[in-house]
C-alpha positions in Angstrom: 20.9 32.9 27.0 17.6 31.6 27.3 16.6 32.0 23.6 20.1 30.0 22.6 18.9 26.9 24.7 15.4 27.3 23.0 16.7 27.1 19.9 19.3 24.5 20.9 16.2 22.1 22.0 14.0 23.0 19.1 17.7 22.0 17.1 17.7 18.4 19.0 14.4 17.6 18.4 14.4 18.7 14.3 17.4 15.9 14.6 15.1 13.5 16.0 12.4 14.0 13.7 14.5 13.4 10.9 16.3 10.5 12.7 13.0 8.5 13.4 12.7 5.8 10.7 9.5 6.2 8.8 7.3 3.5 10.5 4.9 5.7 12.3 1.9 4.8 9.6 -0.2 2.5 11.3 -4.2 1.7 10.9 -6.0 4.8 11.7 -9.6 5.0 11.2 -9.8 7.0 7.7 -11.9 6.4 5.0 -11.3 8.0 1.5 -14.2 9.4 -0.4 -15.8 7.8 -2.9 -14.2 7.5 -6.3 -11.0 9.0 -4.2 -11.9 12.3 -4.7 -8.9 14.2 -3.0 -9.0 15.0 0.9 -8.0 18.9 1.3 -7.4 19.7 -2.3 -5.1 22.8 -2.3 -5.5 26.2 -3.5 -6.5 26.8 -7.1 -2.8 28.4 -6.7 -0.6 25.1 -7.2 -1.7 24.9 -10.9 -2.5 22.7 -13.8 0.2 20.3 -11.9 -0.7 17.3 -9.8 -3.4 19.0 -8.4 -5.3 18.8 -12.2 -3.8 15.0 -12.5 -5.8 14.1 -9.4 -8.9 15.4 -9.2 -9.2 19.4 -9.0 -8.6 21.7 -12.1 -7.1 25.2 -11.4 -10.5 26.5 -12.6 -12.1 25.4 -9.9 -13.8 22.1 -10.8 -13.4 18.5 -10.3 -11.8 16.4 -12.9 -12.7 12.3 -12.7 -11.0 10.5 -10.8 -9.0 11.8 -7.6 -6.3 11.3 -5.4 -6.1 9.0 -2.5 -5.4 10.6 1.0 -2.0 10.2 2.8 -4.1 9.3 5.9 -4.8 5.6 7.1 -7.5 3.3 7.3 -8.0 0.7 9.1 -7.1 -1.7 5.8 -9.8 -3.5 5.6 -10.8 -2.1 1.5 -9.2 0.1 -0.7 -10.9 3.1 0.5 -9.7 2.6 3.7 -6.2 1.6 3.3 -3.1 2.1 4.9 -0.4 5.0 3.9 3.0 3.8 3.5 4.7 6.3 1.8 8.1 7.1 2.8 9.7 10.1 4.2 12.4 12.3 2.4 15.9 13.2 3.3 19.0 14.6 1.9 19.8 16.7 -0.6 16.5 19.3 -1.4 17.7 18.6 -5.0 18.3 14.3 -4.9 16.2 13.5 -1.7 16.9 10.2 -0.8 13.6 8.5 0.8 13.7 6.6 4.2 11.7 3.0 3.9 8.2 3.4 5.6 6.5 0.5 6.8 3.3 -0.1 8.7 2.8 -3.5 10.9 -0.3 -4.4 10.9 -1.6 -8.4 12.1 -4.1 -10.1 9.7 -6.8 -12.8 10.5 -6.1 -16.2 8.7 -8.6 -15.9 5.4 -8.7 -12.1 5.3 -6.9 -9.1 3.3 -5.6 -5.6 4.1 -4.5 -2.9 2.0 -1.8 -0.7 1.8 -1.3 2.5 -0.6 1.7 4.3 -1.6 2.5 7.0 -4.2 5.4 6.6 -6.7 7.3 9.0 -9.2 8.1 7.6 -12.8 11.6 8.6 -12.8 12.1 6.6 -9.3 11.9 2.7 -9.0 9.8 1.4 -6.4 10.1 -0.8 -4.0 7.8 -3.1 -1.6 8.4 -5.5 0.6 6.7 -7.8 3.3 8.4 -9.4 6.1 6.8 -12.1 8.4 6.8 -10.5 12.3 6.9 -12.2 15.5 3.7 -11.5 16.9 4.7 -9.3 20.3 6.7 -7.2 17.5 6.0 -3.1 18.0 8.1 -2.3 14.7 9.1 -3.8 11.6 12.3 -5.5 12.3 13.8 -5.3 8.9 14.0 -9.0 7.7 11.8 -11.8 8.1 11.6 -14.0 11.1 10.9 -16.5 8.7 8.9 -18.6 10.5 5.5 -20.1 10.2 4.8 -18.2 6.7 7.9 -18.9 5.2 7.2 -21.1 2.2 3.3 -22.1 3.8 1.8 -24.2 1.1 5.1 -25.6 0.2 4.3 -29.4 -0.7 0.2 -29.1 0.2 -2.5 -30.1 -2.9 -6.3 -28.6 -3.3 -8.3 -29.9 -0.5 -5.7 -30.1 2.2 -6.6 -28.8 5.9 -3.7 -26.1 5.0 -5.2 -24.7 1.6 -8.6 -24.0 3.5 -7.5 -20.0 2.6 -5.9 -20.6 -0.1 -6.1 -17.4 -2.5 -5.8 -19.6 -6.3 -7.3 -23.1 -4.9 -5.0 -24.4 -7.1 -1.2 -26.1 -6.9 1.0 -23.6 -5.6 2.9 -21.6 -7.4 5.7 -18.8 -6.9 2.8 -16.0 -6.0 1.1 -18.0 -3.9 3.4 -20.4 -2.1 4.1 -18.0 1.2 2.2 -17.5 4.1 1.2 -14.0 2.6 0.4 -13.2 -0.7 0.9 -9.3 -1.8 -0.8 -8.3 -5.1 -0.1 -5.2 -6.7 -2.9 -2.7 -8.3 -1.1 -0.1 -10.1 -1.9 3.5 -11.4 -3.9 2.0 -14.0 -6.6 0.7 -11.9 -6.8 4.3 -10.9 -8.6 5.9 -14.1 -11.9 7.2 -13.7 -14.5 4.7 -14.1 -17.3 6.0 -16.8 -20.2 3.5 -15.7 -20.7 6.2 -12.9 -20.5 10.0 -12.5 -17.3 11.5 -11.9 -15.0 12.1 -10.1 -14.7 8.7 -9.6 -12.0 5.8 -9.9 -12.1 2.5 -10.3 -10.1 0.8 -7.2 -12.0 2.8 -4.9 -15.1 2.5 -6.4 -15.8 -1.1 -6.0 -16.6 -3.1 -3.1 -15.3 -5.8 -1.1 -16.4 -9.1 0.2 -15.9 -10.4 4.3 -12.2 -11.5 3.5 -11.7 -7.7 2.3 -11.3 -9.1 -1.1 -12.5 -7.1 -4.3 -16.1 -8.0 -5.3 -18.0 -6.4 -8.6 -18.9 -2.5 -8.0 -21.9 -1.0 -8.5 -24.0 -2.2 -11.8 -21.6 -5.6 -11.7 -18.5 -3.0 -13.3 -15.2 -4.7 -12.0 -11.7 -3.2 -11.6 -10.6 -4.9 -15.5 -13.7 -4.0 -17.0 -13.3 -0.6 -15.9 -9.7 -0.2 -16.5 -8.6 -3.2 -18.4 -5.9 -3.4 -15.3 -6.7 -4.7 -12.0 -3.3 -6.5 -10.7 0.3 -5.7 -12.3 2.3 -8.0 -10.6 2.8 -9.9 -7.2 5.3 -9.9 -4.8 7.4 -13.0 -4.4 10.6 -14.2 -2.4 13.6 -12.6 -4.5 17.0 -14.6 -4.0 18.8 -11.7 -4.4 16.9 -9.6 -1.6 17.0 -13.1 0.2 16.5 -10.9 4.2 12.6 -10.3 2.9 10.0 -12.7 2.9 8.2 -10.9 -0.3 9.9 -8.5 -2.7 9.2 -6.5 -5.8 10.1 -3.3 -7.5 8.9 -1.4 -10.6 8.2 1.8 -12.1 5.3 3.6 -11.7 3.9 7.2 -11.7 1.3 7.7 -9.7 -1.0 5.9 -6.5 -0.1 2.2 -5.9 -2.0 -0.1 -3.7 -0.6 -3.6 -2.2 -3.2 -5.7 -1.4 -2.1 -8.4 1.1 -3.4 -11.9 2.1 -3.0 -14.1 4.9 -3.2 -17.9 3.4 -2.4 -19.5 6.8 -5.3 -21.0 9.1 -3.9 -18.9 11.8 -3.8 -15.2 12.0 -0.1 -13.6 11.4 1.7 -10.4 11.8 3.7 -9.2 8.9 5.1 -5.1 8.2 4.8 -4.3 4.8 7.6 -1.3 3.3 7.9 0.8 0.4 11.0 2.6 -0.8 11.3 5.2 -4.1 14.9 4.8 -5.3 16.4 5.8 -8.4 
């Protein structure tokens, strides 16, 4: 009798597990190697696979470049990031994946980054919502409050562009509050000015804002790569609950960088979704 209420309990909290929604990734104090050489890379055992695409070749030896941790930073740089990949569920063969968002509060004038990982035959979404600040989780829409449409109907040298990211008249990617960048898989080849294993996004440094500065020897992300940001995140009409919103296709580690324009500091959660 006892071993049937065991495994009842052990039952209930599988349930629970699987129930939680996928917005337990929070700033933790991580920082990924160098280059992102992989943290833990497997056994030799798990083949030419993924395991050769990031960084360790079933023969035992490093391959340039490397793959990115699933554990979280404190988001201050790239090699400290925070994980927001999502958790599966459903069917073992068409998992369906659970949104996973982190909230994290940003100084006025200052970045944090975010890193998911994405399959090419699944879209990808991200998303960033504005947050009341007392907020514990991501409520699933924007407040839209204070960073709702921020440098709306400001010019260069106003008190309210003193963080603005393009100095410039605001445009769809930079009107907001927030702005949300995205670096794609691209900007995660190996970067040859240096010995491998090595990649360029987590290679180069960052200035007090936690925005990307030349790496070592004056080598940028674009001169490395010849990629540096795909695409920004803006407000999508159709997806009209979310402050920022975009979605693509990718295959392999994506990181969000996001920026808080305001002159005060602001709460936002940022999500990301694989769908097909």
């Amino acid at each position: 009798m006892k071993s049937k209420v065991i495994f009842a309990l052990l039952v209930m909290c599988l349930a629970c597990v699987l129930a939680i929604p996928a917005s337990a990734d929070q700033p933790g104090a991580n920082e990924d190697p160098f280059g992102g050489l992989s943290i833990g890379n497997g056994s030799v055992q798990d083949g030419i696979g993924i395991v050769a695409k990031f960084g360790l070749s079933p023969f035992g030896y490093s391959l340039p470049g490397g793959m990115p941790s699933r554990l979280s930073g404190d988001g201050t740089t790239p090699r400290r990031a925070i994980y927001i990949g999502g958790i599966w569920s459903g069917n073992s063969w068409d998992p369906v994946e659970l949104p996973n968002c982190a909230i994290v509060r940003i100084p006025a004038g200052k970045a944090r980054w975010f890193k998911l990982d994405s399959w090419e035959d699944r879209r990808t979404r991200v998303w960033l919502d504005d947050e009341l600040d007392t907020a514990k989780a991501p409520s699933g829409a924007a407040v839209f409050g204070a960073a709702n449409a921020y440098m709306y109907g400001t010019a260069p040298g106003d008190a309210w562009q003193t963080n603005a990211l393009d100095g410039g008249v605001p445009s769809a990617n930079f009107l907001e509050g927030f702005v949300m960048a995205i670096y794609g898989p691209d900007s995660l080849k190996p970067m040859w000015a240096f010995s491998a294993p090595n990649a360029a996004l987590l290679s180069v440094n960052v200035d007090d804002k936690g925005l990307i500065l030349p790496g070592p020897d004056g080598v940028t992300v674009q001169d490395a790569t010849g990629a540096g940001i795909i695409g920004f995140a803006n407000h999508n009409a159709s997806q009209p609950g979310h402050l920022l919103w975009a979605e693509g296709r990718f295959e392999g580690w994506v990181f969000l960088m996001v920026y808080n324009q305001m002159i005060w500091d602001g709460t936002a959660s940022v999500c990301s979704q694989r769908v097909r």
